[in-house]
C-alpha positions as CSV (number, residue, x, y, z in Angstrom):
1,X,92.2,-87.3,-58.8
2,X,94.5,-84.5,-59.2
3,X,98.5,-85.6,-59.6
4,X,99.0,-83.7,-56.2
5,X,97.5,-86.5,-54.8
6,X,98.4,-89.5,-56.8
7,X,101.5,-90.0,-54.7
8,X,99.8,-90.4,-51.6
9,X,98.2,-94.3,-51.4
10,X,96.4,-94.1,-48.6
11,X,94.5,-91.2,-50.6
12,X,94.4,-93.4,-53.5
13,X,92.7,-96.5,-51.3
14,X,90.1,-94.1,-50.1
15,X,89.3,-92.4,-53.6
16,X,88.6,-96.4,-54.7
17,X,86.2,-97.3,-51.6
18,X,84.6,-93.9,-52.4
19,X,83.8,-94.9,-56.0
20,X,83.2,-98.5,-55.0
21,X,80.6,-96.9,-52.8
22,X,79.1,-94.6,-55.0
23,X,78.5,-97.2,-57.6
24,X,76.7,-99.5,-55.4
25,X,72.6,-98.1,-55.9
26,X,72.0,-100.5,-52.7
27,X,74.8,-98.2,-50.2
28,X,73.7,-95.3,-52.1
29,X,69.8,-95.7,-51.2
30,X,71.4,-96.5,-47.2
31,X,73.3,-93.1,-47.4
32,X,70.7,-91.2,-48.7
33,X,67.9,-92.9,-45.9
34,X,70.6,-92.2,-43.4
35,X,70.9,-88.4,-44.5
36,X,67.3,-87.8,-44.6
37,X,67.0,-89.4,-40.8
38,X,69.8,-86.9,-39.5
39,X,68.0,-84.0,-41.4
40,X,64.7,-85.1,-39.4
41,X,66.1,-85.4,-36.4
42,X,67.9,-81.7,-36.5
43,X,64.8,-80.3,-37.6
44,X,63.0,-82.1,-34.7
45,X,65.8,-80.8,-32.4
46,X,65.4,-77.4,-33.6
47,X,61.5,-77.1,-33.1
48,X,61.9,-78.0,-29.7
49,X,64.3,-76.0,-29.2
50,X,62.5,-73.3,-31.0
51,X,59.2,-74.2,-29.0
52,X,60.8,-74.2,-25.8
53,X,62.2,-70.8,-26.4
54,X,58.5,-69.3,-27.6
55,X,57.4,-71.0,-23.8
56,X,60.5,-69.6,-21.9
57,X,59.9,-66.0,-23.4
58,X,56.0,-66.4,-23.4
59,X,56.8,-66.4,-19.0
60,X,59.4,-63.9,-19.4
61,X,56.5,-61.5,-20.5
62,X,53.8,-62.6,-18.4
63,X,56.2,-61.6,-15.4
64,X,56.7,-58.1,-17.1
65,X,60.3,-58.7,-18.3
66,X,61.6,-56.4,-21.7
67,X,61.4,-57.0,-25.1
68,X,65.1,-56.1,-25.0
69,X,66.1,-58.6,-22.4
70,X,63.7,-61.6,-23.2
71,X,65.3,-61.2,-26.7
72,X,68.5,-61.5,-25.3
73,X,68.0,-64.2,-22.8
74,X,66.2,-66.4,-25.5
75,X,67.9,-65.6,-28.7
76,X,63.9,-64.5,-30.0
77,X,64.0,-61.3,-32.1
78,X,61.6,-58.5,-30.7
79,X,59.1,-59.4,-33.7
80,X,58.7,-63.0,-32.6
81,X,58.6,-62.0,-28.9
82,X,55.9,-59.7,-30.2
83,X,53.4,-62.4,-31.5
84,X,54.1,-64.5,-28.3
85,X,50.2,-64.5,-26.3
């Protein structure tokens, strides 16, 4: 801990928990199963919204809207609004 910080012991109490917790392999293995979940879940989150998107603009160009403003109202590029059936 750098001596900027030394002086300040609510700093120092937190460093301690933060090595407490990083030394115990059993809160360690509960962090990293708890980082993994969050990472699913936004991935999950993003497909849908992704997917939902692809469906949205999929319409948009059944109805005879524009590359250009199906692109801008669903955040698709032109190339993936392209490959949409």
């Amino acid at each position: 801990m750098t001596t900027l910080l030394q002086d300040q012991p609510v700093v120092q109490q937190a460093y301690g928990k933060y090595q407490q917790f990083n030394r115990d392999e059993r809160m360690r293995a509960i962090d990293e199963a708890h980082q993994r979940f969050l990472n699913d879940q936004a991935s999950d989150l993003a497909e849908a919204r992704d997917s939902k998107a692809a469906e949205i603009a999929r319409n948009m160009k059944q109805k005879g809207y524009s590359t250009g403003d199906i692109a801008e109202m669903t955040g698709l590029s032109s190339v993936e609004i392209g490959r949409l059936g």
